[in-house]
Steps between C-alpha positions, in 0.01 A plus 500: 500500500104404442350491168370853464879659603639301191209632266529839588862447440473358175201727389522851642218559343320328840715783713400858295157370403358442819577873539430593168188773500313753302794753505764241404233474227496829356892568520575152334232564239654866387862348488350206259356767292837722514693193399317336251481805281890486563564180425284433208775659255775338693389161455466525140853680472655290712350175315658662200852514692462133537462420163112407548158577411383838681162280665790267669595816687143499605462142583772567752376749652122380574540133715894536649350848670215258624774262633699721708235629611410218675885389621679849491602671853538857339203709545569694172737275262377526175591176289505499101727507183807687593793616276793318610345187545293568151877502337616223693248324342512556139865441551404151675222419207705611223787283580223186405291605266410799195281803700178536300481087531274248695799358615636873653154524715545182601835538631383861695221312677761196567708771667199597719426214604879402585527760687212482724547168603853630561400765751245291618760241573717759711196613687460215629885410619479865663798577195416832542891607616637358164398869329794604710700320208447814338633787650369864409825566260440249294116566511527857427739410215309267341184717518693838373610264195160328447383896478768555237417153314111582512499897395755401210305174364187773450655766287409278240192572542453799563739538097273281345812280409589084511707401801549306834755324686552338789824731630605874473787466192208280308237738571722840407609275191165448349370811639806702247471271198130574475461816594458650125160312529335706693188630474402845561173455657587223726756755641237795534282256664778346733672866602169669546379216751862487655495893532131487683531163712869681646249834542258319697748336741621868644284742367184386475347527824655800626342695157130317605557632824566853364199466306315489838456122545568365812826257602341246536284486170777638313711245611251219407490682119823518468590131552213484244719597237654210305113404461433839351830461250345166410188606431678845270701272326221295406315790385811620283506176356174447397405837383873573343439156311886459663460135443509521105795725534737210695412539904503183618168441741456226748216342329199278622473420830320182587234664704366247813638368849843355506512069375489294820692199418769288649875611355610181275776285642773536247807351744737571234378806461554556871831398520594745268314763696551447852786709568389819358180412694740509809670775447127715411367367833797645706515783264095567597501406816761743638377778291146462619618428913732823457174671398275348731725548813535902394169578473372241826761713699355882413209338705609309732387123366737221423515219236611150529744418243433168516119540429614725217663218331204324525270796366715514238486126421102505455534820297768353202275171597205649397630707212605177338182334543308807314740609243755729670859533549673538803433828684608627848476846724538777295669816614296758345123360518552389896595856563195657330316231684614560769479914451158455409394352814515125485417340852520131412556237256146524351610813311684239259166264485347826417728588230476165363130554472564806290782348267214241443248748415743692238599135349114408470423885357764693420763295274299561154550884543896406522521401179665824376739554773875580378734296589687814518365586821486211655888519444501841667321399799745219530800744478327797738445201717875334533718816440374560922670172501846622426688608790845736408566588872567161690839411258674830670348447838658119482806627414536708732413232784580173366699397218407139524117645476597704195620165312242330563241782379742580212508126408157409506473835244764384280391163483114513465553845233758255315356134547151514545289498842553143621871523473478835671318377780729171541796742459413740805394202751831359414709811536328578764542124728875512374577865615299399784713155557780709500451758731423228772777276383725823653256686796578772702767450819668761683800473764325727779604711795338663792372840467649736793273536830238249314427098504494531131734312229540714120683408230885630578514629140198758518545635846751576815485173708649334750725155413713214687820360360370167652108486416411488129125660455301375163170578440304297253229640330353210300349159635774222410436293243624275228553819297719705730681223770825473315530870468471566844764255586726642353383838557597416871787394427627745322442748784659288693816539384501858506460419898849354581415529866168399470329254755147487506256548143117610587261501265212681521147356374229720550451519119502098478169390423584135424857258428410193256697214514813650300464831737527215782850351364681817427444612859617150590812590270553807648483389870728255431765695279479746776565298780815320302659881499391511865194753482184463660186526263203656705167626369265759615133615421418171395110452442279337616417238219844495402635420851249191449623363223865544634429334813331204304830482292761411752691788402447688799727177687799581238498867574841620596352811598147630684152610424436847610180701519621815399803614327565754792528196726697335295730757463504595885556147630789466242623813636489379860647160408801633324557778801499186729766343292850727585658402185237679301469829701725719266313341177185715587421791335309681277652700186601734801159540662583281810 
């Protein structure tokens, strides 16, 4: 590979911008406009969510968008604060220090910076694969509960009363004990901009389009509209002198670009951090691939989920160095990114342009903004979040599924979201242990007028009192080996006149070394009882590593390429033997 190939694969920016014209232009420029007016209030809320300074919410969204848009494969990701990884972090930072502190900041930007090298780190092995680790169960669990965690942590604010907690029973506990505090205007404030924010998400643009605007501009008003309750709540504030009567307001905003400095090395500080700066870097990576991947498919691109990993990387990397917290794909913004028209990557550049601007210009007219509604966006926001169909449909398909999902609930409603997350991954690899520890094998038959073999219990076949059929449906491995031993041999006791044992291994992918010894131990217990072992289907790599074995020497049996051959030369060999004639027959089809 010459030196350009690795570039381009390293920087897709060299790939789409060699293409990149004056209509690429124009489509990426409206989407940055679209999205920056969208995610201008979502920064700040979600800033709040994490127990920081709104402008942090801006820092990380202004040079990480710059970052992935440099690395990044997905034409239309859009990186920035997101909700569940905005919780995982003030659970992270307040398990070290105070929020509100030096030392709290400190520990957000630590966590940034952890978990971009982190990502960076697996970009670089190819570690892409190890977001398998967490299968969509568990993810959909822990994001339905994060939803739960996030909309109940911010009815505090939108009473006006004291609160917090890092867990559902604390955060219901505190919620109850203080709600006589509330304040009535906080709640007027709070419910009006809940009532309009959950108006603008259905209704808005089909009553601009009755209005005779068209789709497309009504669209672009209507995701417009957390903006607009920003800028009405400010108003109400200011001119309602709501302030004096106990809303709580956000406050200055430093106004400027975001501080470019290195993170400081604190390794104990680290140490204490780096494994909820794992789990928020698998946590953001598969929530931002899963996006990626849907919205590459609906046109036709792809993503390398390597090169993610390392897009990712550079964007924590660079939220770190300029004030941020980590941030990943979100759901929402990528889609009205990608709605809006989004061609490539620059969109994000773009957007980070105009986060810029509104940090430079806009952050002194923020002063008055209830906190109120920044809490509402954040609850319009995550209740999408919380999905009440996938618990039935689990149940109905897999139970093992279902405890995993349920689990990952329980725990992460009940514990907190680190514990939740360790909690699914764990269910999850032990169910998952389990199931392979006992795989799928069938005693087969031959289907009448047909070369093919079923499973005797779910349909008419044809069987030999002499020839033992077993299908295995699962490679052999350490996991399974001594449960197919004595699988066999079980059946073969319910054979008294058995003589020969085939087993069929089209569905063998591989046999480790402990797959290796129980066939071994099967040959052999076989051939002591006087039964020939044979297999059939065998593939090709696996026939490989038999033959490199030995055990191909030991067999008592043969190797046959079909299990119709098999079958039909066993046939023939026991017709040519007259003692075995009157043994053949076939539950009285023969």
């Amino acid at each position: 590979m010459d030196r350009s190939s690795i570039l381009a694969r390293y920087l897709p920016i060299l790939d789409w911008g060699r293409r990149y014209d004056r209509a690429a232009l124009g489509s990426d420029m409206m989407a940055a406009v679209i999205v920056t007016i969208m995610l201008i209030p979502q920064s700040l809320a979600y800033a709040l969510l994490a127990g920081l300074p709104p402008v942090v919410g801006l820092y990380a969204s202004i040079l990480p968008l710059a970052a992935y848009a440099l690395l990044g494969t997905s034409r239309t990701l859009a990186v920035g604060p997101v909700a569940v990884i905005s919780l995982m972090t003030a659970s992270a930072a307040g398990s070290v220090a105070a929020p509100g502190t030096p030392e709290y900041l400190e520990a957000a930007i630590a966590l940034a910076m952890l978990s971009g090298i982190m990502l960076a780190i697996l970009g670089f092995i190819r570690a892409g694969f190890l977001a398998n680790l967490l299968s969509h169960p568990v993810i959909s669990g822990f994001i339905t509960a994060s939803g739960m965690l996030i909309a109940t942590s911010q009815l505090r604010h939108i009473l006006g009363i004291p609160g917090g907690g890092d867990n559902l029973p604390e955060l219901v506990e505190r919620t109850v004990s203080n709600i006589g505090t509330f304040n009535v205007s906080t709640i007027m404030v709070g419910v009006s901009s809940l009532v309009f924010l959950f108006w603008v998400r259905k209704g808005a643009k089909p009553a601009l389009i009755r209005l005779g605007l068209k789709p497309g501009v009504a669209d672009i008003l209507a995701k417009a509209g957390p903006i607009l309750a920003v800028v009405a709540a400010i108003f109400a504030v200011v001119f309602g002198e709501l302030e004096e009567r106990g809303v709580a307001v956000v406050g200055a905003i430093p106004s400027g670009l975001p501080p470019f400095a290195a993170p400081v090395v604190n390794l104990g500080l680290w140490s204490q951090l780096w494994l909820p700066a794992l789990l928020i870097s698998i946590i953001g990576f598969v929530e931002s691939v899963s996006v990626a991947q849907t919205l590459a498919a609906k046109r036709r691109q792809r993503i390398s989920p390597d090169q993610e990993l390392l897009g990712l990387g550079a964007s924590n990397i660079a939220a770190a160095f300029s004030g941020g917290y980590p941030v990943t794909g979100g759901f929402a913004r990528s889609v009205v990114n990608f709605d809006a028209g989004a061609r490539t990557p620059a969109a994000g550049a773009y957007t980070a342009v105009g986060i810029a601007l509104a940090s430079v210009f806009l952050t002194p007219l923020l002063f008055s903004l209830p906190v109120a509604t920044l809490a509402a966006t954040i609850i319009v926001a995550v209740l999408g979040l919380i999905d009440v169909k996938t618990p039935f449909h689990l149940w109905r398909y897999s139970k093992s599924d279902f405890s995993a999902h349920i689990a990952t609930i329980a725990m992460t409603l009940a514990m907190g979201v680190e514990i939740g997350v360790i909690t699914g991954v764990s269910t999850g690899l032990i169910l998952y242990l389990w199931k392979a520890s006992r795989p799928h094998a069938a005693v087969v038959g031959r289907v009448p007028g047909t070369e093919h073999y079923r499973n005797i219990d779910r349909h008419e076949v044809i069987t030999w009192p002499h020839i033992l059929s077993i299908r295995i449906d699962e490679s052999l491995t350490f996991l399974n080996a001594r449960w197919l031993e004595e699988y066999v041999l079980e059946r073969m006791v319910e054979k008294p006149e058995l003589r020969h044992v085939v087993l069929l291994c089209s569905a063998v992918n591989s046999i480790d070394a402990s797959g290796l010894e129980s066939l071994e131990a099967i040959n052999h217990r076989l051939a002591d009882a006087g039964i020939s072992l044979h297999l059939s289907e065998v593939k090709g790599p696996v026939m490989d590593g038999l033959k490199r074995s030995g055990i191909l020497e030991e067999l008592h049996g043969k190797i046959f390429l079909s299990q119709d051959k098999a079958i039909a030369q066993l046939i023939q060999q026991a017709d040519a033997d007259p003692e075995g004639e009157d043994h053949w027959h076939a539950r009285g089809l023969i």
